[in-house]
C-alpha positions in Angstrom: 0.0 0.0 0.0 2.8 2.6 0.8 5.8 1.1 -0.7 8.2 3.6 -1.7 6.8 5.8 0.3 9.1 9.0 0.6 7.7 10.9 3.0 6.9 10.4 6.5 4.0 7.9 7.5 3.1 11.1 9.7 2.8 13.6 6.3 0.2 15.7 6.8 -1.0 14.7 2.7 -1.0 10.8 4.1 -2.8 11.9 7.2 -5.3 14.3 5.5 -5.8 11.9 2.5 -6.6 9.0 4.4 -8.7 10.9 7.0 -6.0 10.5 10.2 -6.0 7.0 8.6 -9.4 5.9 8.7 -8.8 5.3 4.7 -6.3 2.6 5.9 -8.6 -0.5 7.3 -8.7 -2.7 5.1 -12.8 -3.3 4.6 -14.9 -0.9 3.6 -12.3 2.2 3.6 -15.1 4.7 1.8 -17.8 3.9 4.7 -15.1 3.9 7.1 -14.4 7.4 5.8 -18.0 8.7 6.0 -18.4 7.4 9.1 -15.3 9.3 10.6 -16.5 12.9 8.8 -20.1 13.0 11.0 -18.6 13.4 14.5 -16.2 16.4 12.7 -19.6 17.9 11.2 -21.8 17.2 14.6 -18.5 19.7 16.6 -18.9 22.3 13.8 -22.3 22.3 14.1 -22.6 21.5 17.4 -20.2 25.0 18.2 -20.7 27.3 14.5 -23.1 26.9 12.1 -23.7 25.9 8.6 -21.2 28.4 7.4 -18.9 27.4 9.3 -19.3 24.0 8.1 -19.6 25.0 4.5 -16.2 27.0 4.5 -14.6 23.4 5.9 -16.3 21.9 3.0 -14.3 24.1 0.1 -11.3 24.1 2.5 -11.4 20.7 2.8 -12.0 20.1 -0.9 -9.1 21.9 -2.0 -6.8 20.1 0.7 -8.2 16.8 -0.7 -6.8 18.1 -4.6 -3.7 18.8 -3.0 -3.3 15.1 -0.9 -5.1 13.5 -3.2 -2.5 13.9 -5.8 0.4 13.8 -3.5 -1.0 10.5 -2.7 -1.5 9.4 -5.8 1.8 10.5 -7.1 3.4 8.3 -3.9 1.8 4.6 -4.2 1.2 5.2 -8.2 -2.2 4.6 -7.4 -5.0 6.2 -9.7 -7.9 6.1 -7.1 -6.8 4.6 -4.1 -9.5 3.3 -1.4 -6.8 4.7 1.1 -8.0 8.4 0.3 -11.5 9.0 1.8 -11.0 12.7 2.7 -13.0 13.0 -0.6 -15.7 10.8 1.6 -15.6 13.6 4.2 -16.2 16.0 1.5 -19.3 14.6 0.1 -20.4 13.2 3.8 -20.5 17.4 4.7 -22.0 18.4 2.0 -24.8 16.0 2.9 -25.0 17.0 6.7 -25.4 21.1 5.5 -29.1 19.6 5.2 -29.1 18.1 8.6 -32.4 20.3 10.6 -31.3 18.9 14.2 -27.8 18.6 14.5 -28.7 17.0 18.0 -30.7 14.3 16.2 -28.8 11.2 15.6 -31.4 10.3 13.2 -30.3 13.4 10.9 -27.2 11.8 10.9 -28.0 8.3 10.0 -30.5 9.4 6.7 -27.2 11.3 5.9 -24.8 8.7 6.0 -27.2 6.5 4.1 -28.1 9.4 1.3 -24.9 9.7 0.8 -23.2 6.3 0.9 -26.0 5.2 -1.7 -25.1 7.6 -4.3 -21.2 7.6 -4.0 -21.3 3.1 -4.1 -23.7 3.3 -7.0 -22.3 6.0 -9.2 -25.1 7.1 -11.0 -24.4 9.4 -13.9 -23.2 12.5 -13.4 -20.9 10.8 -10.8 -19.9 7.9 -13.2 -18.2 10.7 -15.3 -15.7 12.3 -12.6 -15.6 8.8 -11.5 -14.3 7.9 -14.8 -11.2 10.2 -14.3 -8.4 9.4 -13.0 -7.0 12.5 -11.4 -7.1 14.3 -7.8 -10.0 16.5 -9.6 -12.0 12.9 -10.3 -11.3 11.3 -7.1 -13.1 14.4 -5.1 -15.4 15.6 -7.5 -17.7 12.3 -8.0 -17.5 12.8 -4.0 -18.8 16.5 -4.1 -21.8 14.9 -6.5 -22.8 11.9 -4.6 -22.8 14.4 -1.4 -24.9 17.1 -3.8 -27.3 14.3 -4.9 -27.3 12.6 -1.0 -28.3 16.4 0.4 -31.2 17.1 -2.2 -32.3 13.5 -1.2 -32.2 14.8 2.8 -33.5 18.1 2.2 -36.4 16.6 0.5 -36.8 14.0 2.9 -36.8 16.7 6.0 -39.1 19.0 3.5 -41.8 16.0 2.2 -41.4 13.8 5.1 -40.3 14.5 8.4 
């Protein structure tokens, strides 16, 4: 996985690209990833607001280009499973929608809008998925979480 590795195991692109190495079990690395974003979006929603939380979306999304590709570059990989900050991307996008950020429930339709979209792949995500880049490896993320928060906003709207 990181042979010839030339940087330390501790580099912040290693850390930041596998989500303080969540990206690193070896079963399910993308859920794994999703999973680890919520309890980061509960504390900045739980102490900001949705601003904040969208401002550590596009910060996030242009650190994931950067360690992505560092990443990439490293193990020769074209979309490693290892890299789930692009999870954590898509996973905040879908918890802007999120109505009770003290409801676990909230948290759970998230997860699920989202991990349903970015393991399917429907098209327009197919297409970014179809790239093998640091841009293609976040973007399909940013869609699947796009497509997983109209699914929850409509949900909270229509249903709950």
């Amino acid at each position: 996985m990181l042979t010839n590795w030339s940087k330390s195991f501790f580099h912040p692109s290693i850390m930041l690209s596998t989500w303080f190495y969540t990206g690193l079990i070896p079963v399910a690395p993308g859920t794994f990833g999703s999973l680890a974003a919520l309890p980061f979006a509960w504390l900045i929603l739980d102490f900001s607001n949705k601003m904040i939380l969208a401002s550590a979306t596009l910060i996030l999304f242009v650190v994931g280009l950067w360690s992505s590709r560092i990443y990439m570059e490293e193990t020769g990989k074209t979309d490693p499973g290892e890299i789930v900050i692009d999870e954590v991307v898509g996973q905040w996008l879908v918890c802007l929608m999120i109505t009770d950020h003290t409801h676990a429930g909230q948290y759970i339709l998230a997860l699920l809008a989202f991990r349903l979209f970015d393991i399917m792949k429907p098209w327009p995500i197919s297409l970014y998925d179809k790239r093998h880049d640091a841009f293609g490896v976040m973007a399909d993320d940013v869609v699947a979480g796009l497509m997983g928060a109209a699914v929850l906003f409509a949900a909270n709207y229509y249903v709950l």
